[in-house]
C-alpha positions, 0 to 999 in steps of 0.5 A: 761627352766631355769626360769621353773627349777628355780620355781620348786626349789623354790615351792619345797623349799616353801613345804619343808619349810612349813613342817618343820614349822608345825612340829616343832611347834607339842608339846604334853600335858597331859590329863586325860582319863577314861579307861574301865576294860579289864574283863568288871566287872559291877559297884556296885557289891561284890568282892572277892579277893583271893590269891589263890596260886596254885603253893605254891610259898613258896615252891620256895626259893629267890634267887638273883645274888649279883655280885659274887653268887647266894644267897638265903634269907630265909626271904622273903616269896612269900606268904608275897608278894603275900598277899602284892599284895592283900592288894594293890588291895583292898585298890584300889578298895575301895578307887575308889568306883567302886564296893559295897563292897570288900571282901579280904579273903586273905589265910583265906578260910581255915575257910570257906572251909573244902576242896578244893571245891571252886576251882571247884565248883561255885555255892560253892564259890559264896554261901559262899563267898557271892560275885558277882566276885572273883579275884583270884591271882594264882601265883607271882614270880619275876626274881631277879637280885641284883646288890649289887657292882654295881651303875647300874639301875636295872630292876625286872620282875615281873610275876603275873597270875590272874582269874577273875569269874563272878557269872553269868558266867560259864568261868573264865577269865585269864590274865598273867601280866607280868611288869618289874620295873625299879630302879635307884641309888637313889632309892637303897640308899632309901632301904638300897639295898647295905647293904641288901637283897632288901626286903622293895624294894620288898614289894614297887614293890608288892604295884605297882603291886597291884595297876597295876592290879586294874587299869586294873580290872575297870575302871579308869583315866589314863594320856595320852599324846596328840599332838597340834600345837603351833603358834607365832600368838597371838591368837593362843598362848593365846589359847595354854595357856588356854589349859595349864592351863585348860580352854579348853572351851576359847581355843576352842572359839579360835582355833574354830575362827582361822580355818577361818584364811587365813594362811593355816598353822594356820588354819590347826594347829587350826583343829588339836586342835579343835580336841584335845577338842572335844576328851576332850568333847567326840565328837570323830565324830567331831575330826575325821572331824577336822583332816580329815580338817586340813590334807586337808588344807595342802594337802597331800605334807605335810607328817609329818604333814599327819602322825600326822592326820593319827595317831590321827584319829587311836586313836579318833577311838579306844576311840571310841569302848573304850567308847562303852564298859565304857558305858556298864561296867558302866551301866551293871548290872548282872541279877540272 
């Protein structure tokens, strides 16, 4: 009885120590991938870029806390950060190449429209504009807290709302983008932020916040983090070289070799990163069968390391319905 209770310990121990083994040998890395756009905007076609203001946000005064008071700065003009915003995401789009031409009409509709008209009129705005889709940026506020005596980080939230319109569509689509921007001492020193209301740091948060939504509107790179297993096999760690410098290609002759290893913890560590580089190929069914083996190598006492697969499939899948829509955002082309 007590040789029985005594190999039970022991098995228990075994799999608790497996389980830590291959845990702690989970690093991450970077990689790049491609993003589709949340409007779903063809390639190729004539923007127009609007700061169409509906809230007339200069009629709104900064105001910011300097530690004893509320303050207003006359100075800083929500029409100037708003256009600032703008500028951003025209030079985005222009120098990603996505779209034929970008248009930015800024608050200079003026001189094209004598009235209101393009704001419920379509065919109006199209005709005149001579765009494809006008992206329209309807409002931008920040909620402000200036920290003047204070060495402590400071957040800004940002509100932005924006209209995407498509000349085929009759729906205009919204999206509410809300961010908060984090600065820490270092970065107040470089805008002069205790000697002075914050407006060069401003004008730089509505840079990014251009930016941001450009990287949204299309389709763009954008680096993500991703889990693989690490080994003090030496084939194994000559392939987790390979990988770090980029030549995914011998790390994948490697790891592809080592899924037949005896060693039931290499082989399925070398699954797992067989399926980091088919993601990297786009063979996302093949990752997915990848991991489906590495989880049963090691059977399903090994929670980490199921958690792990688990979590990887769940997002093989969700590249999966994204790559769906690149394909047809890429390839899209609106008929007139």
């Amino acid at each position: 009885m007590n040789l029985l209770r005594n190999i039970s310990l022991l098995i228990l121990i075994s799999l608790g120590v497996t389980s830590c083994l291959i845990t702690e040998s989970a690093r991450t890395t970077p990689i790049e991938i491609m993003k589709p756009g949340i409007f779903g905007i063809p390639k190729d076609l004539t923007v127009a870029l609007i700061n169409r203001d509906l809230f007339k946000s200069d009629t709104c005064i900064f105001t910011y806390f300097d530690g004893l008071k509320e303050s207003r700065d006359t100075t800083i003009k929500y029409q100037t950060l708003s256009d600032i915003c703008m500028n951003e995401l025209a030079r985005y789009l222009e120098k990603e190449g996505y779209c034929r031409k970008v248009i930015n009409y800024g608050k200079n509709l003026k001189s094209i429209f004598k009235d209101s008209v393009y704001i419920g009129n379509q065919y109006e705005l199209y005709e005149r504009t001579q765009s494809d889709i006008c992206i329209f940026l309807d409002f931008l506020h920040f909620n402000t807290i200036y920290l003047k005596h204070s060495v402590t980080p400071l957040d800004i939230e940002a509100n932005l709302l924006w209209t995407v319109s498509t000349k085929n569509d009759s729906l205009s689509y919204g999206y509410k983008q809300i961010d908060t921007l984090f600065y820490d001492e270092a970065q107040f020193s470089s805008y002069l932020f205790y000697s002075k209301p914050p407006k060069e740091l401003l004008y730089n948060s509505c840079q990014y916040l251009g930016r941001s939504f450009g990287g949204k509107a299309i389709p763009s790179w954008v680096k993500v983090d991703r889990i693989y297993y690490k080994s003090n096999n030496l084939d194994m760690r000559q392939a987790e070289k390979f990988a770090l410098d980029n030549e995914w290609l011998k790390a994948t002759e490697i790891w592809n070799k080592e899924t037949k290893n005896k060693n039931p913890r290499i082989a399925a560590k070398a699954c797992y990163n067989m399926a980091l580089t088919c993601e990297m190929e786009t063979r996302l069914d093949a990752g997915i069968d990848w991991l489906n083996k590495s989880y049963a190598i090691l059977g399903k006492n090994n929670v980490k390391h199921k958690g792990n697969c688990l979590r990887y499939v769940n997002v093989l899948g969700i590249r999966k319905k994204e790559i769906e829509r690149l394909d047809k955002q890429l390839s899209q082309k609106i008929k007139y």
